[in-house]
C-alpha positions, 0 to 999 in steps of 0.5 A: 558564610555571610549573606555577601559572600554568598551574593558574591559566590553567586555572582561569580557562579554565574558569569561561567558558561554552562559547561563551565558550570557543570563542571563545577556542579560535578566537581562539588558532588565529587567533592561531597561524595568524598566528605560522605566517605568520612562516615563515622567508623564504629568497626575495627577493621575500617579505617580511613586516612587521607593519606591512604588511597586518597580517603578511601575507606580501607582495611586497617593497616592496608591499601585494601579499600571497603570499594574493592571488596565490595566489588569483588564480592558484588561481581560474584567473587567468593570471600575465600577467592578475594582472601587468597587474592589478596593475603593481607586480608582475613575472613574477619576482615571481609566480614567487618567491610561488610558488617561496615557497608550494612549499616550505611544509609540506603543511599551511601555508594557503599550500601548500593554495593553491599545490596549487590552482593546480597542479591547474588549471594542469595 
């Protein structure tokens, strides 16, 4: 982006309103939220399709995303009770979303969940 248009970005910033611009802050995190979801998948049972659940890191070849397994498991969900609640699901699944949130950053919505669990598994 060039120096004017970001002038000109700034300008139009700031003739919204406050609530008008927090809107836009909240929108933008969202938004960034959603690109740090793009994380480089190195596991074979991760994929991610914008198609598919509007981008959500999901379990190949499902609507299964890596979010509700850590959830479940996080919520003290065993990984047999989340296989049998959900047959499309294998133990080598479950296992890969967790292999998968493990290796996150700290501070990737995911990793916060996966820490969850593991401190009710524990």
């Amino acid at each position: 982006m060039t120096s004017l248009m970001f002038k000109k970005v700034i300008e139009e910033i700031n003739k919204l309103d406050f609530d008008e611009q927090l809107d836009l802050i909240l929108y933008l995190k969202n938004k960034t939220e959603k690109i740090n979801k793009n994380t480089i998948i190195d596991n074979n049972f991760i994929s991610q399709n914008n198609d598919i659940l509007g981008g959500e890191l999901c379990i190949k070849g499902t609507r299964i995303s890596v979010e509700l397994i850590l959830e479940n498991l996080a919520s003290g969900q065993t990984k047999e009770q989340l296989i049998a609640s959900y047959p499309s699901l294998s133990l080598d699944a479950v296992e890969g979303a967790i292999a998968f949130a493990q290796s996150l950053d700290n501070d990737h919505y995911l990793k916060k969940l996966f820490d969850e669990y593991c401190e009710i598994s524990s």
